[in-house]
N, C-alpha and C positions, 0 to 999 in steps of 0.2 A: 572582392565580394562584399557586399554590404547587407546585416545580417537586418530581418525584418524589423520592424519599429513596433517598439515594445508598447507604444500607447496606443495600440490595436489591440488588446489584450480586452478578453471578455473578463467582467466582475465575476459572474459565478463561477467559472473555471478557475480562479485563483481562491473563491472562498471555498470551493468542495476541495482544492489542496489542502487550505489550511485546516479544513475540518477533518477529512482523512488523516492528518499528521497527531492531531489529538489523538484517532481510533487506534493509530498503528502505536504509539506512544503504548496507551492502555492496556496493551494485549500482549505488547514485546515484554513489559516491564516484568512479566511473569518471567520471560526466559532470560532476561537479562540478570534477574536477582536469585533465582531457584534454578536446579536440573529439572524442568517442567517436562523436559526434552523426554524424559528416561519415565517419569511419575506423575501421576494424574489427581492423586488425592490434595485434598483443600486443607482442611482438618481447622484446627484451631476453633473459637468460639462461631455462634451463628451469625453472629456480622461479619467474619472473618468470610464464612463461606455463601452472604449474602451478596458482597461486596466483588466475590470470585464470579457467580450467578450474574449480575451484571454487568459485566463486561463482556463475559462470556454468550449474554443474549443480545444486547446492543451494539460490540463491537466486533467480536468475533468470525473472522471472515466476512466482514462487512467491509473494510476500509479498505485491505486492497484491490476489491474490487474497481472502486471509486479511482485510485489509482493507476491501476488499466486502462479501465475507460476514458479515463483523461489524457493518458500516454497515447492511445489512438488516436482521439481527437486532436493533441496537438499537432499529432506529426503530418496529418491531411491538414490541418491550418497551416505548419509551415511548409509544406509542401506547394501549398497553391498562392502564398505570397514568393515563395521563389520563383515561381513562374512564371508572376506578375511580373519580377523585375529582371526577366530574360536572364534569372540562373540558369544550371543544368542542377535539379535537385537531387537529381538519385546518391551522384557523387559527395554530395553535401550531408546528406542521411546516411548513408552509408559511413562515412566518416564520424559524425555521430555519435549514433551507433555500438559502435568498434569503442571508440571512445568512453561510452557508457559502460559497457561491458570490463575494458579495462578499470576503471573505476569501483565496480562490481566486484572483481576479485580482491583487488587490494582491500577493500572494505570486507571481504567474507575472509581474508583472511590473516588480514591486520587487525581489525576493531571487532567483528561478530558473526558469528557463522549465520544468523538468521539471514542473511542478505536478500532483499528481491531484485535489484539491478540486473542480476547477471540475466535469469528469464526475461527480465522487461528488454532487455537490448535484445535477445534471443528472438523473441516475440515482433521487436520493430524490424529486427532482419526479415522476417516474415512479412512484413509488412509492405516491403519493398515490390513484393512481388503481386501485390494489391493496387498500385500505387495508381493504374492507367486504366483499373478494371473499372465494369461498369459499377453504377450505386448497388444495384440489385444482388449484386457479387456478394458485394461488402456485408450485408444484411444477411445473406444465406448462408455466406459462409460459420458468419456470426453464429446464429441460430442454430443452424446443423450441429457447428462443434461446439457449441454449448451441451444441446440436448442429447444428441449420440451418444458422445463421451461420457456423460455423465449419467444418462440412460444404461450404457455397455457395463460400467463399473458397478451403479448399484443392482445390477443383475448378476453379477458376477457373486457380491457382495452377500446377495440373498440367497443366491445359490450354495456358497462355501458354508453358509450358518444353517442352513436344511441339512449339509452333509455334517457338522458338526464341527467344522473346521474353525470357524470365526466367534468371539463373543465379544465379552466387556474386554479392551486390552488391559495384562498382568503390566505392572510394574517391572523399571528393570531395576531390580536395588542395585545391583552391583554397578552399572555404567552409572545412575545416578551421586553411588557415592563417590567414583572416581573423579566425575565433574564437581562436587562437592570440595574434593581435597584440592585438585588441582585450579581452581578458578579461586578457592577461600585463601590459599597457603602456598601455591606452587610459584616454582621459579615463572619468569616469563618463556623458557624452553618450554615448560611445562605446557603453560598456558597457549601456546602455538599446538601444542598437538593435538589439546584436549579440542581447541576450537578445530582442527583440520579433522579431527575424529567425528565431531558431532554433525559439520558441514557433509560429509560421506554418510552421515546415517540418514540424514534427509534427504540428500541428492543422489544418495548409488542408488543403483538397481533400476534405475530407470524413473529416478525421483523425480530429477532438476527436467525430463522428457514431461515427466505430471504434472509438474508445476507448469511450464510453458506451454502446455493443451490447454491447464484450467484459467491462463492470463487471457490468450489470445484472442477468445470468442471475444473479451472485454473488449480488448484492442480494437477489433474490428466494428463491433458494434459503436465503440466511441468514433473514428472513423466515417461511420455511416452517418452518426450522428452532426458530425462536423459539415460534410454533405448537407446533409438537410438542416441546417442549423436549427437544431432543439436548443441548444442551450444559450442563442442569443434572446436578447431583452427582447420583451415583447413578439416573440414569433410565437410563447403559450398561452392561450388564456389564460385568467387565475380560478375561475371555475374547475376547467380542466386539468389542472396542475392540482387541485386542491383533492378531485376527484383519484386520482393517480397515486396522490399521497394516503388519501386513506385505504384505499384498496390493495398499496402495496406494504403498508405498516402491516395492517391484517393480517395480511398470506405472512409477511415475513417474521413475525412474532408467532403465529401457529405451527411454524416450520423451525424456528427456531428453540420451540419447546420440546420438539419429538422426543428427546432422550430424557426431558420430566415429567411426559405423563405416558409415553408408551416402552420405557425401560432405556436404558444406553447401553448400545452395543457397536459396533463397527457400522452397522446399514445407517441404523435412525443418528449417527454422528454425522454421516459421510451425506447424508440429506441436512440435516443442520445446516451443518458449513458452507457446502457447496449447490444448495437449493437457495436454504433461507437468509442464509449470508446474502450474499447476491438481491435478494429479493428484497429487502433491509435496504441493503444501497442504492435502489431504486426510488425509495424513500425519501433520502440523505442526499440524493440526487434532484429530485422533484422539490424538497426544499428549498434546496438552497436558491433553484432557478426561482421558485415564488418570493424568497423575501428577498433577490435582490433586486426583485423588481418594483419593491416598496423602497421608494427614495427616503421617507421617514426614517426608514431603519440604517441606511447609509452608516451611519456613525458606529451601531454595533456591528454588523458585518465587515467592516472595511478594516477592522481588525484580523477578522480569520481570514481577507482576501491580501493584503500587506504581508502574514505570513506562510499565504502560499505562494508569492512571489519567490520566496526563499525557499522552495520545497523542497531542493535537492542538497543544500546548504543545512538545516534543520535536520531531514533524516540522518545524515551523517553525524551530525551534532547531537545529536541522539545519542548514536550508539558510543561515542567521544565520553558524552558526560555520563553515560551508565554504564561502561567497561569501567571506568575510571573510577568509579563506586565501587561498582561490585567487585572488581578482579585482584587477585593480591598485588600485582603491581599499582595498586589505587590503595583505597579506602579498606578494601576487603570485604566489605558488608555480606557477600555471596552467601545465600543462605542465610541469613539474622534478620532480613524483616518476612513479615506476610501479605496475604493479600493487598488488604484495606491498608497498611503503611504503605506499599507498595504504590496502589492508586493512591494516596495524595501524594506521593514523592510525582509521581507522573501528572498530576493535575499540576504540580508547583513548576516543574519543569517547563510543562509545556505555556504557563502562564508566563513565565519568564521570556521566555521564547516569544509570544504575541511581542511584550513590550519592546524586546531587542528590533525587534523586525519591523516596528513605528520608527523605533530611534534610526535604524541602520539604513531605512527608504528615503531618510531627509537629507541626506548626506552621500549616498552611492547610489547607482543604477539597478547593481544586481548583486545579488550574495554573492561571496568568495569564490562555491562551486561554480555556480551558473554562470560567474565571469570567464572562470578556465576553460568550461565547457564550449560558450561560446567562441572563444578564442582558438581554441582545437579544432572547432566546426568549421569555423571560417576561413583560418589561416589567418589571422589580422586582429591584433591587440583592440576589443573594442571600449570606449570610451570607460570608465568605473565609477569616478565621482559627478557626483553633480554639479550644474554649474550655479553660480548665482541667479536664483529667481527662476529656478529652473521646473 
């Protein structure tokens, strides 16, 4: 099998990676360094919780949307270059896949219980079954389980706070201070449970089922996308793209304020995140296809698109160097910084990260991950370094 040729690669799909890797950066660095998991308070000075408020509206369920949608769109681009070259793709996806998921777990439950893999490979299994539908499928499907789902919930939502049942969620001090001892001071036993503990509080009861309803609609709509190719150069206006951007910054900053100017409770969070998130990444989306379509800008962009070559290589590397911080098998830091150190620690990281990903392209094909991946996928050791002049 001869895995597709990587200099078919769309610019903005690799720069909305690399831009996604900064948001998902920004937002983990809370869970990586705090029990945020268990506690919701900011506290400290007003830059402290200005700096919490920023991220919190900018990136905040915003980035892995981006992520989704680009997990769909690739898997219909490599889908339809297999086909070109008289593969059988399902078996190839499928493999995949499996593959991702396997990856998924060792990562939720070696380095961090936040993990998104295990859904994302969930989701592409789903995907599978899209694979010969018509466009129109792709797009309803999208759409439907976008809006139902998430229609169904915050009905459910508004309902439970009429009966009295829902408000601002309490603190859990006591599971926070457990993650506190065990991730600041615990053996590595320790730190194996506390992470398999936290992993069950997000994904039981029908979690890891919520997370893969709120990816999918992504998946598919990027998918659709890939279909009609939105995100190749020049199939948008920049009129039109510019009109999209503003319209969807708007809504998605209005939706994103619901819980600071109409109170925070479970409804106006659960629109936040899962309206205006979304609506934000439509934004961050529409960007990125306009300025890579300014060739002037080439030079800055081809920075964030360099490190989204390495997407899969970088998120793991992530949670590598902030387990490694924060956990007492590391540094310990767990709990000793706030916010605002927190975000420069993640703005230094992920700068760091750009430069690696110029250095590591001039010399190899593909990050670490994405070479094993590919080699999983295909069955066949593929090429790693570069050659001269290459």
């Amino acid at each position: 099998m001869t895995p597709p040729c990587s200099a078919e690669r769309i610019a903005a799909v690799d720069v909305l990676r690399g831009f996604a890797l900064f948001g998902i950066l920004l937002v983990n660095m809370r869970y990586f360094s705090a029990p945020m998991l268990y506690r919701e308070d900011v506290g400290g000075s007003t830059f402290n919780r200005a700096a919490a408020a920023a991220i919190d509206l900018l990136f905040e369920a915003s980035a892995y949307p981006l992520f989704a949608f680009l997990f769909g769109f690739g898997t219909v681009v490599l889908y339809g270059r297999l086909r070109q070259r008289g593969e059988q793709p399902i078996p190839i996806l499928l493999r995949r896949f499996l593959l991702l998921l396997a990856v998924g777990v060792m990562h939720a439950f070696g380095l961090w219980f936040g993990d998104i893999l295990i859904p994302y490979a969930l989701a592409g299994l789903i995907l599978l079954l899209f694979m010969d539908a018509l466009m129109r499928w792709w797009r309803t499907a999208a759409l439907a389980g976008f809006f139902l789902f998430h229609s169904l919930v915050a009905l459910l939502l508004a309902l439970s706070m009429s009966a009295g049942g829902t408000g601002t969620a309490d603190g859990q001090e006591a599971e926070a201070a457990a993650a506190l001892r065990h991730y600041q001071s615990g053996t590595f036993r320790d730190v194996f449970w506390q992470r398999w503990h936290d992993w069950i509080s997000i994904n039981g009861d029908g979690g890891l089922l919520f997370t893969v309803l709120t990816v999918l609609p992504f998946s598919l709509l990027g998918g659709y996308a890939a279909k009609q190719r939105w995100i190749e150069a020049g199939q948008r206006a920049a009129a039109r793209l510019r009109w999209l951007m503003g319209g969807a910054l708007c809504f998605g900053l209005v939706l994103k304020t619901i819980p600071y100017w109409a109170g925070a409770n479970s409804l106006t969070r659960y629109i936040q995140d899962n309206v205006g998130g979304p609506a934000l990444a439509v934004f961050y989306a529409a960007a990125a296809v306009f300025v890579c379509g300014k060739k002037q800008w080439q030079p800055v962009w081809r920075w964030l698109q360099d490190a989204g070559k390495l997407s899969l290589t970088h998120y793991l590397g992530q949670s590598l160097i902030c387990t490694s911080l924060f956990y007492s098998y590391g540094l310990g830091w767990y709990g000793r910084i706030n916010e605002w150190q927190g975000a420069l620690l993640a703005i230094g990281i992920y700068a760091a990260s750009l430069w690696a990903s110029r250095r590591w392209l001039a010399r190899f094909r593909f990050g670490p991950a994405e070479w094993l991946w590919r080699w999983g996928t295909y069955g066949q050791r593929p090429p790693f370094r570069r050659q001269f002049g290459q």
